[in-house]
Backbone bond lengths (Angstrom), bond angles and torsions (degrees), N, CA, C in turn:
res aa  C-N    CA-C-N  psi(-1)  N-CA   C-N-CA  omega(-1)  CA-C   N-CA-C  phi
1 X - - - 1.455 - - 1.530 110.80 -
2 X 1.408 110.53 -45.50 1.157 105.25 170.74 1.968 125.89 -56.57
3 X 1.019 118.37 -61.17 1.661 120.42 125.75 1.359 104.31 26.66
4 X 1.061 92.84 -92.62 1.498 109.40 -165.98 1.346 133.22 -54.75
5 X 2.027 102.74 -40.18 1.285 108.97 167.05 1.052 106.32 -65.23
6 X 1.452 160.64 -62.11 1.418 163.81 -158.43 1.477 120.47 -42.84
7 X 1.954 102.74 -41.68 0.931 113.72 158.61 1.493 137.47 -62.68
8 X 1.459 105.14 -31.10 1.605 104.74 171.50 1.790 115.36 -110.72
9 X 1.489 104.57 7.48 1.623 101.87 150.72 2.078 111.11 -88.30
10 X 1.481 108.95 -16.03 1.135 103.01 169.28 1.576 134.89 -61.42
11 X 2.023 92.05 -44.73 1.314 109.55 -173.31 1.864 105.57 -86.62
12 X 1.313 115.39 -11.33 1.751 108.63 166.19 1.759 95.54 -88.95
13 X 0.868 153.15 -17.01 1.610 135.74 157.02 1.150 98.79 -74.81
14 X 1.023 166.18 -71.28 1.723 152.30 169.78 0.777 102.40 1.81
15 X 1.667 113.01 -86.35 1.587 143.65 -156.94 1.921 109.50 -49.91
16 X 1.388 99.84 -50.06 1.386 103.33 -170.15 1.623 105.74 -83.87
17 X 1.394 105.89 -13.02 1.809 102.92 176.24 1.748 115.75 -75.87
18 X 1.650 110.37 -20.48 1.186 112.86 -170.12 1.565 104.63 -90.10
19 X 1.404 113.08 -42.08 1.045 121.43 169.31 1.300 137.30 -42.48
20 X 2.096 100.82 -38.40 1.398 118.64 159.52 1.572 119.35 -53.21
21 X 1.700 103.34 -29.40 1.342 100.45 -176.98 1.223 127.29 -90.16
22 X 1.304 107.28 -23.15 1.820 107.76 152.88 1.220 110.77 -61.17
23 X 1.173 152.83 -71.75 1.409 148.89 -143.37 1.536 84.48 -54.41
24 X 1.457 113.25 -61.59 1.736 111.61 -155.63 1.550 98.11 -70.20
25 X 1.148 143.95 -39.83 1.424 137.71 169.72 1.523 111.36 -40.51
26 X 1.347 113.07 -58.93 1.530 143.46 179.77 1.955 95.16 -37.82
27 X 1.166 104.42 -71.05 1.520 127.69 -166.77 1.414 112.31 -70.29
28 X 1.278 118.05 -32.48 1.679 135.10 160.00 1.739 110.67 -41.54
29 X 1.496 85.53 -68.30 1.919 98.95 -164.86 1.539 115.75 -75.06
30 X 1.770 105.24 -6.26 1.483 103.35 171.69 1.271 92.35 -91.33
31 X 0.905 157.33 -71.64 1.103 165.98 -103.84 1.901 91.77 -92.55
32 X 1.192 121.36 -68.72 1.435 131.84 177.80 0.993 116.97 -36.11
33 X 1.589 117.35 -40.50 1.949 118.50 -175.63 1.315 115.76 -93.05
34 X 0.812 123.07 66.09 1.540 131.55 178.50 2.141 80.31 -173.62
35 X 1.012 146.20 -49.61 1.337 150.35 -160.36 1.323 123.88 -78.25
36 X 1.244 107.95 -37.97 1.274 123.07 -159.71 2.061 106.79 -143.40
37 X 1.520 97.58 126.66 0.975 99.21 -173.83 1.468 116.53 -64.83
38 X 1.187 137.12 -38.98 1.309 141.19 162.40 1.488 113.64 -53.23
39 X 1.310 114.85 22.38 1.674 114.83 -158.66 1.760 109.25 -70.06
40 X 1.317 101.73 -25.58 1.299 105.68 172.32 1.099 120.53 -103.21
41 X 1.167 136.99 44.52 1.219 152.68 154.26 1.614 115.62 -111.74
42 X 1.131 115.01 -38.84 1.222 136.76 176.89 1.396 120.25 -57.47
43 X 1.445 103.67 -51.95 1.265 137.67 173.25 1.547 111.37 -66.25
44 X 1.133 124.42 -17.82 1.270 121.43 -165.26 1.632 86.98 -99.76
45 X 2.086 120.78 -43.72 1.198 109.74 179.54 1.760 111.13 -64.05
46 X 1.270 119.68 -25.49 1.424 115.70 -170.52 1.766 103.57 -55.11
47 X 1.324 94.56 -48.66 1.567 106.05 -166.38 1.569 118.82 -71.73
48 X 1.155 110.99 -23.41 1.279 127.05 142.84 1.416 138.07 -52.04
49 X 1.326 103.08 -48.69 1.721 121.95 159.72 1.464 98.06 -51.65
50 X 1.282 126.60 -74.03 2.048 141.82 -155.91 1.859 77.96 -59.90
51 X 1.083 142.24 -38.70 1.359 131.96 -156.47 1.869 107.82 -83.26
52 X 0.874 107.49 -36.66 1.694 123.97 164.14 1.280 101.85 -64.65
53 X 1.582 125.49 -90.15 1.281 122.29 -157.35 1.458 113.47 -50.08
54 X 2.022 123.59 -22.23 1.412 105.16 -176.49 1.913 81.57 -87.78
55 X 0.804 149.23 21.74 1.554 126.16 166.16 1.193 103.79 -90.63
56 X 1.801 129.62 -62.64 1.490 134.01 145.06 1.513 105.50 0.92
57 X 1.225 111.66 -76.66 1.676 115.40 -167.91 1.659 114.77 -50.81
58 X 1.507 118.22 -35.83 0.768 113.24 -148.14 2.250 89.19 -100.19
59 X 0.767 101.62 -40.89 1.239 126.40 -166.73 1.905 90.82 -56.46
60 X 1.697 103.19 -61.02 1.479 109.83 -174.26 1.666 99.95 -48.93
61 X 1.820 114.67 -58.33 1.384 114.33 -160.35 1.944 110.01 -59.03
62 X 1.040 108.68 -20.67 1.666 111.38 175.17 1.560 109.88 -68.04
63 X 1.595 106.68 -56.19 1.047 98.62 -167.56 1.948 107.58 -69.56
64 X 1.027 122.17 -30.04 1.241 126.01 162.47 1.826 123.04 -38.98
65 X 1.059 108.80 -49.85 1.630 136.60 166.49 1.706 97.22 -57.53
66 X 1.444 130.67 -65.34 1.061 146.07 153.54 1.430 107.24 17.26
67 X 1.797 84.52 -92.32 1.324 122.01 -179.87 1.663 118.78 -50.24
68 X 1.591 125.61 -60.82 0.698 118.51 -176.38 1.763 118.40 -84.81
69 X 1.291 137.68 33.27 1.368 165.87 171.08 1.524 94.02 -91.62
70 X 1.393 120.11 -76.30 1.456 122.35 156.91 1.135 152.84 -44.43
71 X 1.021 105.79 -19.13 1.730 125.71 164.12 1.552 100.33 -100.32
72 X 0.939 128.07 -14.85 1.621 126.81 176.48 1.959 101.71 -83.07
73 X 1.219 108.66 -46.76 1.170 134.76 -175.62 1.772 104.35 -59.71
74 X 1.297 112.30 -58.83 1.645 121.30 174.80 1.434 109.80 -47.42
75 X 1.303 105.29 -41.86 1.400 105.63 -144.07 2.064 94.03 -83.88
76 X 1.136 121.62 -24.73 1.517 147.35 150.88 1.470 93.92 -28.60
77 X 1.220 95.87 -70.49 2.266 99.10 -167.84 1.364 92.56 -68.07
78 X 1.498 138.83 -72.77 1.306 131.81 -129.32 2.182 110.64 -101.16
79 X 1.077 103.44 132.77 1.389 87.88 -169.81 2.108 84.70 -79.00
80 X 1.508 97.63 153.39 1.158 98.25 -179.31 2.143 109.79 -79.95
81 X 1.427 100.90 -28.14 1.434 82.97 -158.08 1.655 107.70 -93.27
82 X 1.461 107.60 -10.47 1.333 103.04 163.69 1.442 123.55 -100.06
83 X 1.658 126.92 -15.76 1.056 126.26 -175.50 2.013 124.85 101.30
84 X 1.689 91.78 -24.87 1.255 100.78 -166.17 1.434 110.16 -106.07
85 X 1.076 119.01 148.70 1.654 131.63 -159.49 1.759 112.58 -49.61
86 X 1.391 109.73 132.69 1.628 96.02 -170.89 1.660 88.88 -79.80
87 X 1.964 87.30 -179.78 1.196 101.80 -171.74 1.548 109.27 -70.74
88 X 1.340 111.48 -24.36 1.739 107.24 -169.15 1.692 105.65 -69.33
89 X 1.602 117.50 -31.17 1.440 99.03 176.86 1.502 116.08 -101.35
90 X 1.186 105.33 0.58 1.689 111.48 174.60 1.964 104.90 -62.87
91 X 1.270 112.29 -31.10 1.668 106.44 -153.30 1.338 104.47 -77.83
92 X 1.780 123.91 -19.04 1.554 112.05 -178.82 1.169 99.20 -86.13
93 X 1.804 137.37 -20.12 1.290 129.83 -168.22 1.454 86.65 -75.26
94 X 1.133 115.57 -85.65 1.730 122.82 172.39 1.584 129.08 10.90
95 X 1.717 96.86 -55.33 1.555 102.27 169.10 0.988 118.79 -88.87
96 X 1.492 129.28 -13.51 1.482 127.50 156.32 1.634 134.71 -66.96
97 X 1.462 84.85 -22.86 1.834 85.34 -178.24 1.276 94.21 -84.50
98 X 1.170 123.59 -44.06 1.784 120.74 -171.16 1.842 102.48 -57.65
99 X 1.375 118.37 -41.03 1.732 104.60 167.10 1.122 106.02 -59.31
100 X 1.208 131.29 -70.81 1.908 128.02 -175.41 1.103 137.78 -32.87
101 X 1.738 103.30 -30.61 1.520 130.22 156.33 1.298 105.31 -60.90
102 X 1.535 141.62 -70.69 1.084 145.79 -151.05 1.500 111.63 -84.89
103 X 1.590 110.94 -17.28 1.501 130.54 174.59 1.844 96.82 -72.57
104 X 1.360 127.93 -76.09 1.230 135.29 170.67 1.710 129.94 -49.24
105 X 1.366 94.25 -20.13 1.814 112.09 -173.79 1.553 113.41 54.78
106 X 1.468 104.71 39.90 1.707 111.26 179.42 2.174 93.59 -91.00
107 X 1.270 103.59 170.52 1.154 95.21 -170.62 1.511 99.32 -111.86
108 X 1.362 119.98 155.07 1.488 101.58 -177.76 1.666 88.69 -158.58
109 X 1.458 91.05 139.96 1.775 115.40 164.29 1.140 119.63 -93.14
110 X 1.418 96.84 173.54 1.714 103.96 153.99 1.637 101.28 -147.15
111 X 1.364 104.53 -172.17 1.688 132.47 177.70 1.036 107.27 -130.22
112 X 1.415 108.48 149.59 1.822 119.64 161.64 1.490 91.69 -128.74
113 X 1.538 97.30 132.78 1.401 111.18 176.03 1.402 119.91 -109.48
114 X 1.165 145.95 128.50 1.661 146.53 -166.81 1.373 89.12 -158.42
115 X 1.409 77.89 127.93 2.009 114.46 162.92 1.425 103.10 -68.77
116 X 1.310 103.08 138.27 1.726 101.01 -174.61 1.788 93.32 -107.27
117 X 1.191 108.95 113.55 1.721 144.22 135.92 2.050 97.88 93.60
118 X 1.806 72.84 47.04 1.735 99.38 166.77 1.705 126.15 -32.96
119 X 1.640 85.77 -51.07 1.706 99.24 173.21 1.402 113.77 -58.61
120 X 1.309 120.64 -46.76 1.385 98.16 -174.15 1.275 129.12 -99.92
121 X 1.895 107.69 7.45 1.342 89.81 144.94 1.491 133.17 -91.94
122 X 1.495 108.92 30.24 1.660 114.52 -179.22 1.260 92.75 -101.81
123 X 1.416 129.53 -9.44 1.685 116.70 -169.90 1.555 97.74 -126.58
124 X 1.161 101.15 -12.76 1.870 85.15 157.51 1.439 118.96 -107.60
125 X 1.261 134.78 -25.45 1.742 134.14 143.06 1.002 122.33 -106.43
126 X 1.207 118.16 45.37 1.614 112.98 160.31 1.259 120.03 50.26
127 X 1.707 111.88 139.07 1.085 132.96 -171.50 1.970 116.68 -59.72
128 X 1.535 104.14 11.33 1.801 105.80 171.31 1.692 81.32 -88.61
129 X 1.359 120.01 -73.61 0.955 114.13 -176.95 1.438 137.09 -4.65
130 X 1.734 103.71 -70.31 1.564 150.44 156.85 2.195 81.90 -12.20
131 X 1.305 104.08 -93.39 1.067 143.48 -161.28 1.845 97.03 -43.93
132 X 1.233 114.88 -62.48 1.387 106.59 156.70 0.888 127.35 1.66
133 X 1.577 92.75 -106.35 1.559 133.31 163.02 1.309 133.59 -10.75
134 X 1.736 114.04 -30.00 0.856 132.10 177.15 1.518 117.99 -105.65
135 X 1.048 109.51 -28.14 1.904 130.41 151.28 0.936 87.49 -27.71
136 X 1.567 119.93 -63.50 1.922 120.65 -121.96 1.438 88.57 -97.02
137 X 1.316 120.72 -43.76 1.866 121.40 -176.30 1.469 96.64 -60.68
138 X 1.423 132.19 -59.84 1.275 103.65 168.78 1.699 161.53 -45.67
139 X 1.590 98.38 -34.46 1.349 119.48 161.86 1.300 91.29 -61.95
140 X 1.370 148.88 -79.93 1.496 147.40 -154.94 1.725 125.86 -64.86
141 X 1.422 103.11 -15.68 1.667 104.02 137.26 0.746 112.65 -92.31
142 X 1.289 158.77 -65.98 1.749 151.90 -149.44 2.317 91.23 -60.18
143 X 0.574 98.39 -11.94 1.390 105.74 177.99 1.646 124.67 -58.44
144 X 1.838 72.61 -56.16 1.832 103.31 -174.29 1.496 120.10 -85.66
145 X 1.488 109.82 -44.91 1.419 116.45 155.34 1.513 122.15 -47.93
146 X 1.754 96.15 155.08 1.615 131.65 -162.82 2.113 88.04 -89.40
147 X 1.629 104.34 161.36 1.252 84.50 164.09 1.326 129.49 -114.33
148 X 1.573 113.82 60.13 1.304 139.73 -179.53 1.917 102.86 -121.83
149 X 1.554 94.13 -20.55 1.719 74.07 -178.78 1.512 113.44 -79.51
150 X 1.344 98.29 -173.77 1.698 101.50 178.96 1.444 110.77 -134.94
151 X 1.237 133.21 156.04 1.196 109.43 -171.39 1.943 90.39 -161.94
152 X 1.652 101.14 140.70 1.490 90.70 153.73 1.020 104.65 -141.67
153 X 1.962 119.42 -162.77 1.650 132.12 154.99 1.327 101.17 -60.96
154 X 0.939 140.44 131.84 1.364 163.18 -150.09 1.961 96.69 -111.86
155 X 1.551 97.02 -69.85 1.759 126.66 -174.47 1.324 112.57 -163.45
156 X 1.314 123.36 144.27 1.628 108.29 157.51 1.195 114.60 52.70
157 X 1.418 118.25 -123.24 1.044 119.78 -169.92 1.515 121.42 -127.21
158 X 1.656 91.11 39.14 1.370 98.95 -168.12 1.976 96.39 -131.92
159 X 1.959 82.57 130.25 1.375 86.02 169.79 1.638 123.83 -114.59
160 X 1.234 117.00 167.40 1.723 132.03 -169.08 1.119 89.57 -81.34
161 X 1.637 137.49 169.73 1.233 135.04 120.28 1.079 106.27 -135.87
162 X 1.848 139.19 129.70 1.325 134.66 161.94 1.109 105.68 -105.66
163 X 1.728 120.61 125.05 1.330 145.58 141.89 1.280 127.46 -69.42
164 X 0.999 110.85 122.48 1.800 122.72 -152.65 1.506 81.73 -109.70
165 X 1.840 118.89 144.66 1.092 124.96 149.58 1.945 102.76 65.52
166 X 1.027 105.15 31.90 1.724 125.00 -174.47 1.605 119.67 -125.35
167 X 1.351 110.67 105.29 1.579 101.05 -178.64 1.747 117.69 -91.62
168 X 1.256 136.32 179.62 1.485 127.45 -141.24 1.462 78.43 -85.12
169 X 1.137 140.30 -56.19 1.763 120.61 -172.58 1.297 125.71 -57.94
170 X 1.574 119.88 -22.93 1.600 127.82 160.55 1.673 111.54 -76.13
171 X 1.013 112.69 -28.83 1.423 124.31 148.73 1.460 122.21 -32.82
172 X 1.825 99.53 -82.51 1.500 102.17 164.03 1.296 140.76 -26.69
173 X 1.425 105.84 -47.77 1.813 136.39 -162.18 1.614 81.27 -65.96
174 X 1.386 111.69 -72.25 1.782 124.76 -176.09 1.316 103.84 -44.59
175 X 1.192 142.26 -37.81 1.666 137.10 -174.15 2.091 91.11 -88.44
176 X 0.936 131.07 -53.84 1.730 131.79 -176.45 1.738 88.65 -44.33
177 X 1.066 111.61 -64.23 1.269 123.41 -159.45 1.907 109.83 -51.15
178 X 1.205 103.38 -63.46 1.825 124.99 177.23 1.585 108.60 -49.64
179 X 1.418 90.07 -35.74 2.180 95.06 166.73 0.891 119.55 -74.54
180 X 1.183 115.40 -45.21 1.556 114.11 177.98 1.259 127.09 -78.29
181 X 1.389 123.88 -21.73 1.396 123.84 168.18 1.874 105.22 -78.26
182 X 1.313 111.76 -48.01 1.590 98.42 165.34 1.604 123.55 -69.56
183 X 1.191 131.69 6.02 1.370 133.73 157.04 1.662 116.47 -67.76
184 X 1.793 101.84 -39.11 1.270 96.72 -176.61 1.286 140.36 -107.42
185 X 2.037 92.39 24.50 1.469 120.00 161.88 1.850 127.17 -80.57
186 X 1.180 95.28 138.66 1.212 123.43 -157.37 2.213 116.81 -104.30
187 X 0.754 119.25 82.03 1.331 119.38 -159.06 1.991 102.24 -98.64
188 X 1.827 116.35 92.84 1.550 95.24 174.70 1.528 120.90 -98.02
189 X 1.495 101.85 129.46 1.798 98.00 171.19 1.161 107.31 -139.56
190 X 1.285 112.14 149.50 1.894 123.41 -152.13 1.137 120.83 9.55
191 X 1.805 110.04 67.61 1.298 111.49 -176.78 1.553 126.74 42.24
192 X 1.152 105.54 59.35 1.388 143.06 164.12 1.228 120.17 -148.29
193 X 1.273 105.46 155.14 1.550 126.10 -159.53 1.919 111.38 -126.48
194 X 1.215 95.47 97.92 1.708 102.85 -172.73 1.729 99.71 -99.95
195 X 1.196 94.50 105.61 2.165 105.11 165.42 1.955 84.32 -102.92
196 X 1.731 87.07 133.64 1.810 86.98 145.98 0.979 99.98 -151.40
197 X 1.528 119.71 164.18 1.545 143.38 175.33 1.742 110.25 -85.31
198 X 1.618 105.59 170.89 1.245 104.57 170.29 1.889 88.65 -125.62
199 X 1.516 96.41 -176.40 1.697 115.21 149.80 1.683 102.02 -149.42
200 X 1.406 85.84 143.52 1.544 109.29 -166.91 1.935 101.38 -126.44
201 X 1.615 84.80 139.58 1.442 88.98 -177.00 1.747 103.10 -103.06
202 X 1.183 128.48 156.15 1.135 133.18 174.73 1.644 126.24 -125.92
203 X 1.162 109.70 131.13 1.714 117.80 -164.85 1.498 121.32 -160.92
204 X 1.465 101.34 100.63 1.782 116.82 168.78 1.898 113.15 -55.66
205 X 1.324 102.46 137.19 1.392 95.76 167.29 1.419 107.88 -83.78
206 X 1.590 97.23 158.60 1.441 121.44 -165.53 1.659 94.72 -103.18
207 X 1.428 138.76 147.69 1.301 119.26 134.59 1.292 146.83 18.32
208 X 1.344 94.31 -79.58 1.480 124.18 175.32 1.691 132.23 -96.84
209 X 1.848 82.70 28.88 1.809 85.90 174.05 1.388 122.00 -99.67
210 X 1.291 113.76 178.73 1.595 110.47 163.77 1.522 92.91 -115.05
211 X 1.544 101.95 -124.09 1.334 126.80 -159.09 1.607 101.98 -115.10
212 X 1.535 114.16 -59.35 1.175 119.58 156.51 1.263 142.34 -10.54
213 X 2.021 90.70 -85.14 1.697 96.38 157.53 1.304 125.95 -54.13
214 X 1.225 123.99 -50.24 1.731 117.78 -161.51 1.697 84.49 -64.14
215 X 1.176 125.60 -61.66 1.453 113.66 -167.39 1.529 119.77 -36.94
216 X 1.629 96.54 -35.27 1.800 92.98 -158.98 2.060 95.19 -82.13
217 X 1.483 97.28 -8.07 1.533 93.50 172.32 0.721 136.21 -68.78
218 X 1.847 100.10 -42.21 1.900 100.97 -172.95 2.012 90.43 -93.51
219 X 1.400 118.24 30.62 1.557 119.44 163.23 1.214 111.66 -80.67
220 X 1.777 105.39 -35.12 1.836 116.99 -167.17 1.482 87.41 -86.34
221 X 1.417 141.07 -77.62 1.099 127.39 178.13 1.938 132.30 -20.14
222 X 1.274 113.48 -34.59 1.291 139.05 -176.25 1.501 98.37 -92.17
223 X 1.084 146.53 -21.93 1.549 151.61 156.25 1.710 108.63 -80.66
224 X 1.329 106.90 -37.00 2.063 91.39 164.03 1.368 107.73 -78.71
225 X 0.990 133.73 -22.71 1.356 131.31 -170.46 1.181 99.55 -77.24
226 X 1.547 144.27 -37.50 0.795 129.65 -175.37 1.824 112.43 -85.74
227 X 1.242 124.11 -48.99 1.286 145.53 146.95 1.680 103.67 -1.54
228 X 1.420 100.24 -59.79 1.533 106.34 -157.10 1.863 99.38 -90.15
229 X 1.405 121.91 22.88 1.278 135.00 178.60 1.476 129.71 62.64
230 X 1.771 95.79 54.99 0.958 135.27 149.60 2.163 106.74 50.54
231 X 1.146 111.45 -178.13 1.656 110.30 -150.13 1.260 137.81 21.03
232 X 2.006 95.29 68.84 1.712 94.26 -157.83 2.023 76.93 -154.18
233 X 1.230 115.41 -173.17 1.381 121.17 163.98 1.258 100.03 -131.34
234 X 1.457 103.19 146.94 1.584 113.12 161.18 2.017 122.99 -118.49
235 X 1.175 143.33 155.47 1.323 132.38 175.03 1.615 101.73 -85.90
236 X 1.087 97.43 153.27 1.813 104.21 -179.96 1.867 101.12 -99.46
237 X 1.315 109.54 149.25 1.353 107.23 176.91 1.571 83.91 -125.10
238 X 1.218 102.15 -177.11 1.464 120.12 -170.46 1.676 104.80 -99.13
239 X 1.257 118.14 -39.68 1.267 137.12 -170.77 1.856 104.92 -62.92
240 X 0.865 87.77 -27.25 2.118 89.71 -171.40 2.027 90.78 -85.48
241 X 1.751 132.68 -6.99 0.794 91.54 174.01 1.641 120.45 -91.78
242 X 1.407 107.17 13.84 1.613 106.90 169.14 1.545 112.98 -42.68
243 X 1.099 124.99 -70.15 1.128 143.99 -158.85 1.549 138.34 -149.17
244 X 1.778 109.43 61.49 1.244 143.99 -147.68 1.705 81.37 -65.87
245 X 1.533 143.07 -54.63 1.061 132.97 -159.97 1.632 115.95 -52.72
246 X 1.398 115.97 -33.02 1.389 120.38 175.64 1.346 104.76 -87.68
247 X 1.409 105.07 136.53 1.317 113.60 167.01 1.479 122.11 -39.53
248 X 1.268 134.35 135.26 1.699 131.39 -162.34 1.733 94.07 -108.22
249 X 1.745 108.09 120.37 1.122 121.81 171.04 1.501 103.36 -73.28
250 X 1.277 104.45 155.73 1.491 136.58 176.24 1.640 112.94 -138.87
């Protein structure tokens, strides 16, 4: 936001500098023809001058508009405080990689990532904290990831990750891995010391998935993980989404 103001205290000093220069061009060439015998010559460059600077003006204020269309536009794809793609522009990439997968017959996963008992550290250190925390879980996947995966904010405090060309045990390795580098994060505020864990659900696409299903898979997977006492991963099956309220035999 701040950004932004800078940008349109930039483009009203533009605006009002060119403007300064018409008036004074304007006020120049009257002034000269009645003064100066060349007055109409002068006058013809003044008016010439006022004919540039409103093209300048007009030309600068577009491209200004331009610019900030695009930065309005970025800010749409990218969540600002984690860096990683929001959910609204993640879902057309999303359904495209899953055709490309199924176009090529490479196998590809994903992750769901959740901070385990997120809420209450927003109501016992506060939502700067909150915000941290989630800084820091991000730097510590983007860490672990290949640079073919993709990854965004999902919700809250839950992130996507699609692994392209990844089968469910290279999968695994990538979820072992994302724990353990967030295990050995370190968060200090007023001399305190905040470690937290995640649980991550894990889920291969099928054939016959979209975006939906695989999501709502590695959801069931991401509910044993937590189930089974949480900073651990679990795989999602399809079968536990009959009836998530009963405990799911194994």
């Amino acid at each position: 936001m701040k950004v932004d103001r800078t940008r349109l205290v930039m483009q009203r000093i533009l605006n009002s500098s060119v403007l300064l220069g018409i008036l004074l061009s304007g006020f120049l060439s009257y002034t000269l023809i009645d003064h100066n015998p060349k007055g109409h010559v002068l006058f013809e460059l003044s008016l010439a001058n006022c004919i540039l600077l409103i093209v300048v003006l007009v030309v600068a204020n577009y491209l200004f508009g331009e610019y900030r269309s695009k930065a309005s536009h970025d800010l749409l794809h990218v969540d600002i405080l984690t860096g990683f793609m929001t959910r609204h522009a993640f879902g057309e990439l999303f359904q495209h990689t899953l055709l490309e997968a199924n176009r090529t017959l490479e196998p590809l996963s994903i992750l769901l990532v959740d901070i385990d008992h997120f809420k209450g550290i927003n109501e016992r250190y506060g939502h700067k904290t909150g915000d941290a925390i989630l800084t820091m879980l991000a730097a510590s996947i983007q860490s672990v990831l290949r640079a073919s995966d993709i990854s965004c904010r999902w919700q809250g405090d839950q992130f996507l990750i699609v692994l392209k060309d990844c089968s469910t045990k290279d999968c695994c390795n990538i979820a072992n891995k994302i724990l353990a580098e967030i295990r050995n994060q370190v968060l200090h505020r007023n001399n305190k010391k905040i470690c937290i864990t995640t649980s991550i659900g894990v889920a291969q696409m099928n054939s016959d998935d979209d975006t939906e299903s695989l999501a709502a898979r590695a959801e069931t997977g991401l509910h044993s993980a937590q189930d089974n006492g949480r900073n651990s991963y679990a795989i999602g099956y399809d079968w536990i989404l009959i009836d998530y309220s009963c405990d799911p035999i194994f």
